[in-house]
Residue frames as qw, qx, qy, qz and C-alpha x, y, z in Angstrom:
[[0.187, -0.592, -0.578, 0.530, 104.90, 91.33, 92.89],
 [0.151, 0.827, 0.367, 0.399, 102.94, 94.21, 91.80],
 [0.229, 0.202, -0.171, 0.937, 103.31, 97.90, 92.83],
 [0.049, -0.378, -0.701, 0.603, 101.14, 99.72, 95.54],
 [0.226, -0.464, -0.337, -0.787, 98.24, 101.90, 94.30],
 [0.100, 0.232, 0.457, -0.853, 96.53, 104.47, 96.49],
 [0.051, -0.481, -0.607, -0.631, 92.73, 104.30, 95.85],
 [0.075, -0.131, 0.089, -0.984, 90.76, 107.47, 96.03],
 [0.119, -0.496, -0.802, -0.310, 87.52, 107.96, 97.41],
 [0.037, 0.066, -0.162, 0.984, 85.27, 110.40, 97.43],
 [0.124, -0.410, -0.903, 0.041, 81.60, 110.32, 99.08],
 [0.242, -0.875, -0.393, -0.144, 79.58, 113.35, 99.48],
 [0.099, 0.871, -0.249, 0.411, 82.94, 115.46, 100.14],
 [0.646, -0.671, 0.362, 0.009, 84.47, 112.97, 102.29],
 [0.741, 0.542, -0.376, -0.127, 87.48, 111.59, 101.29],
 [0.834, -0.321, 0.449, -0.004, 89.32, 108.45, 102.22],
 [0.580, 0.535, -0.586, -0.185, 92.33, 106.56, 100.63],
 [0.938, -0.103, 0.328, 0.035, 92.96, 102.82, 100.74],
 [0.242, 0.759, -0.558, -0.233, 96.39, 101.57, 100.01],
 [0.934, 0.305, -0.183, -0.035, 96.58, 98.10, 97.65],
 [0.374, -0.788, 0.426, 0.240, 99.91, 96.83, 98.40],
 [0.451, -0.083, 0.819, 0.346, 99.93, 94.23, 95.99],
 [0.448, 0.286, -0.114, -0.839, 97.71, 95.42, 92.92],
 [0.368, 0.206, -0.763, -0.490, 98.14, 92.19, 91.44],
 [0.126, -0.340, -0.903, 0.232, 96.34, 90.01, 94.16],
 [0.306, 0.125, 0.204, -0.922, 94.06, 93.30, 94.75],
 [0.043, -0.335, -0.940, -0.047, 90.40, 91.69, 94.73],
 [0.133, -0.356, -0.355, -0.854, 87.63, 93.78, 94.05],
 [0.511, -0.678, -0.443, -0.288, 85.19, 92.43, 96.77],
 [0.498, 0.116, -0.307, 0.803, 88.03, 94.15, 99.32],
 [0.184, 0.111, 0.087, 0.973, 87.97, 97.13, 97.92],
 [0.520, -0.537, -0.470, -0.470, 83.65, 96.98, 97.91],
 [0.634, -0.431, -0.639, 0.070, 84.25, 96.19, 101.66],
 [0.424, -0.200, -0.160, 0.869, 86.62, 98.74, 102.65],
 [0.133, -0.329, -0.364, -0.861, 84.11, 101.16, 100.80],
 [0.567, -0.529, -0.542, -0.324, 81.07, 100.04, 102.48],
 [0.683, -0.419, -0.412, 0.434, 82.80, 100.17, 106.09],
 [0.352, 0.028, -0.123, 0.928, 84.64, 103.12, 105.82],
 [0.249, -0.072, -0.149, -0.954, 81.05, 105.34, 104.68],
 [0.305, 0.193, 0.836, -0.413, 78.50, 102.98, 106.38],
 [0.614, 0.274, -0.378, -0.636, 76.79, 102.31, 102.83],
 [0.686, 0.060, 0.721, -0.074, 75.50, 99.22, 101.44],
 [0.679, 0.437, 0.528, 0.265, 75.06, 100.17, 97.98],
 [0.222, -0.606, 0.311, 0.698, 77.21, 102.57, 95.68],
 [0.698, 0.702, 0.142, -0.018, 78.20, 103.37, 92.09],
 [0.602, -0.411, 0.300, 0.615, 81.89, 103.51, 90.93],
 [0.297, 0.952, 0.025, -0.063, 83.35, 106.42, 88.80],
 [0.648, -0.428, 0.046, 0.629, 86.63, 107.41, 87.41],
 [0.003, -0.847, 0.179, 0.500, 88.67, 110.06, 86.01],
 [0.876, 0.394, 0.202, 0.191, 89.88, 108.66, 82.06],
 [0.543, -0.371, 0.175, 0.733, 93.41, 110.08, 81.10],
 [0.071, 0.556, 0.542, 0.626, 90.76, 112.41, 78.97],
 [0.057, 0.049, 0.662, -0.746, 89.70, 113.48, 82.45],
 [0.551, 0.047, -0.553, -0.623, 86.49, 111.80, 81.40],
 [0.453, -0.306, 0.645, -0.534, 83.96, 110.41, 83.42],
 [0.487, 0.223, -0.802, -0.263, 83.94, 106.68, 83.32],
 [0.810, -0.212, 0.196, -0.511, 81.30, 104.30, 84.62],
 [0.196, 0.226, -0.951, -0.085, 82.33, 100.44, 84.81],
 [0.784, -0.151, -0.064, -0.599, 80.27, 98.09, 84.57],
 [0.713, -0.264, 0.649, -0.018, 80.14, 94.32, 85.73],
 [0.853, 0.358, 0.373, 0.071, 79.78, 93.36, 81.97],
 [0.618, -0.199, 0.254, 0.717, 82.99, 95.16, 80.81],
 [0.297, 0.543, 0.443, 0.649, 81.49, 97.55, 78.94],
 [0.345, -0.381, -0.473, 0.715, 81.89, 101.11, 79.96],
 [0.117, 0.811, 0.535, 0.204, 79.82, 104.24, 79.68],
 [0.246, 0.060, -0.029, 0.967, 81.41, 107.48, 79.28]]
């Protein structure tokens, strides 16, 4: 069984966390749903912070863009 992770989000200065309880089952089209509900969107972009504090685009094709 995996460990919990808190994910951050931040929308135009709102912020919301969602807590994963299981990372390892965590499923990505969730996390898209819980997004989309929480900030009545339909379409986004995802960002993170790199342990460079570097901003980091993912992509669907695994290749990221700094």
């Amino acid at each position: 069984m995996g460990l919990p992770v808190t994910i951050k989000v931040n929308f135009r200065g709102n912020v919301k966390r969602f807590l994963a309880q299981d990372v390892d089952k965590l499923e990505w089209e969730s996390v898209e749903a819980w997004i989309k509900a929480s900030f009545g969107i339909n379409h986004f972009q995802v960002k993170y912070f790199d342990e460079d504090n570097e901003e980091v685009f993912p992509s669907v094709s695994g290749e990221e863009k700094y």
